[in-house]
C-alpha positions in Angstrom: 142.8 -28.6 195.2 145.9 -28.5 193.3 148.3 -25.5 193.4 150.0 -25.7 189.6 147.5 -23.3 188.3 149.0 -22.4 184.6 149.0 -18.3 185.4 149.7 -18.1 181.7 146.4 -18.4 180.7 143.2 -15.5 180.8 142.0 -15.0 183.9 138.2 -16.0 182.5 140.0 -19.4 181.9 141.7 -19.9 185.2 138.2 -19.1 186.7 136.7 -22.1 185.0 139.4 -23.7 185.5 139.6 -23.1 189.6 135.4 -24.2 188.9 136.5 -27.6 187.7 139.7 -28.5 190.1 137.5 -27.4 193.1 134.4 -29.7 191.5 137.1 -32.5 190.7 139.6 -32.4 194.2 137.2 -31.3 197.0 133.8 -31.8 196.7 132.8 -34.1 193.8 129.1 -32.9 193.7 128.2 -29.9 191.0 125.3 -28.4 193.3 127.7 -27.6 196.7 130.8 -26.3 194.0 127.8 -23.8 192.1 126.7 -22.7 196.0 130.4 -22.6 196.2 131.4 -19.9 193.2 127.5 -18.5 193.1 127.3 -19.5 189.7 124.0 -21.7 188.1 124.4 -25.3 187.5 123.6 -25.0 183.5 126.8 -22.8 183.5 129.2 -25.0 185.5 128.0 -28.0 183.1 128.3 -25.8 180.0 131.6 -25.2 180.8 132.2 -29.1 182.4 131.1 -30.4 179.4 133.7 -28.5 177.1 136.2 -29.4 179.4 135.8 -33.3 179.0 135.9 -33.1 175.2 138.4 -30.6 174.5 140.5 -30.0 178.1 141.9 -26.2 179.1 141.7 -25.0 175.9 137.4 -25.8 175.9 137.4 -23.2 178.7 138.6 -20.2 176.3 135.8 -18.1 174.8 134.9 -19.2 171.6 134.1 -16.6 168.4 130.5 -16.0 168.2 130.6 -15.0 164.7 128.8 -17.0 162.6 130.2 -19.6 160.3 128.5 -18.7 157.4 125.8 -15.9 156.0 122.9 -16.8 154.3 123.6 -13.9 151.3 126.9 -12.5 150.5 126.9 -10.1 147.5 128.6 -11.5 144.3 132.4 -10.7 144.0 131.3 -8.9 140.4 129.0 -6.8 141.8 131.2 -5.8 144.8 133.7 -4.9 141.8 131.2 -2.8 139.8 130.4 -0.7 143.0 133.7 0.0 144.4 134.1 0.5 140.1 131.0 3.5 140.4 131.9 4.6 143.7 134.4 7.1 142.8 132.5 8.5 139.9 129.6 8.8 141.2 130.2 9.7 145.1 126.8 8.1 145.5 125.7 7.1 148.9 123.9 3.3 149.8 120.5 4.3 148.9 121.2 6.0 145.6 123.6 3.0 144.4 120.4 1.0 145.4 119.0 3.1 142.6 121.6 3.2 139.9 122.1 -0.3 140.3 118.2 -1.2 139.7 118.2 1.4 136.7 121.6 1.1 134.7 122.2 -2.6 135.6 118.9 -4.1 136.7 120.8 -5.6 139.9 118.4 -5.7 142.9 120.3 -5.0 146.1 118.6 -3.4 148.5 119.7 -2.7 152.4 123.0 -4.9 151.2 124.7 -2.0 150.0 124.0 -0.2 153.2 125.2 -3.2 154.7 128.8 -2.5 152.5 129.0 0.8 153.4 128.8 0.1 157.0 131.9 -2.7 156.7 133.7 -0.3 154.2 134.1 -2.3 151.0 
């Protein structure tokens, strides 16, 4: 196993990394280098995998947010709302309400949703 271990990078990454060089140097079988770190095979090949295509920087963590959402509220409608916010000083469930009445704009939980994130 080589010794030039790039200490620069996170030490989640230089676990995965150890994971591979052991895999690669000393034992070249996946089964005795899992037994070896006590980690399960799917994991050492999820990580082995990323590895091959996209080299040290496969083994970082990844966002997990998702690439796009399936509704996202109309920038006009955002405007009108932050617009009646300060007027009003009305919470989620009665600009639900004022919205349906004065505008006939159906929004239901999504402007709780905005006034969890702050808009």
């Amino acid at each position: 196993m080589t010794n030039d271990f790039p200490y620069s990078l996170e030490p989640k990454v230089r676990v995965r990394l150890r994971w591979i060089q052991y895999h690669e140097d000393v034992v070249g079988k996946i089964a005795p280098t899992c037994r070896h770190f006590g980690i399960a095979r799917s994991t050492f090949y999820y990580w082995y995998r990323r590895y091959k295509q996209m080299g040290v920087e496969g083994l970082h963590d990844m966002s997990r947010r998702p690439h796009h959402l399936n509704f996202q509220i109309p920038q006009e409608i955002i405007n009108l709302i932050l617009k009646i916010r300060p007027e009003r000083h009305y919470g989620a469930r009665l600009m639900s309400l004022y919205l349906r009445k004065n505008y006939q704009i159906f929004m239901g939980k999504k402007v709780q949703q905005m006034k969890q994130t702050k808009v």
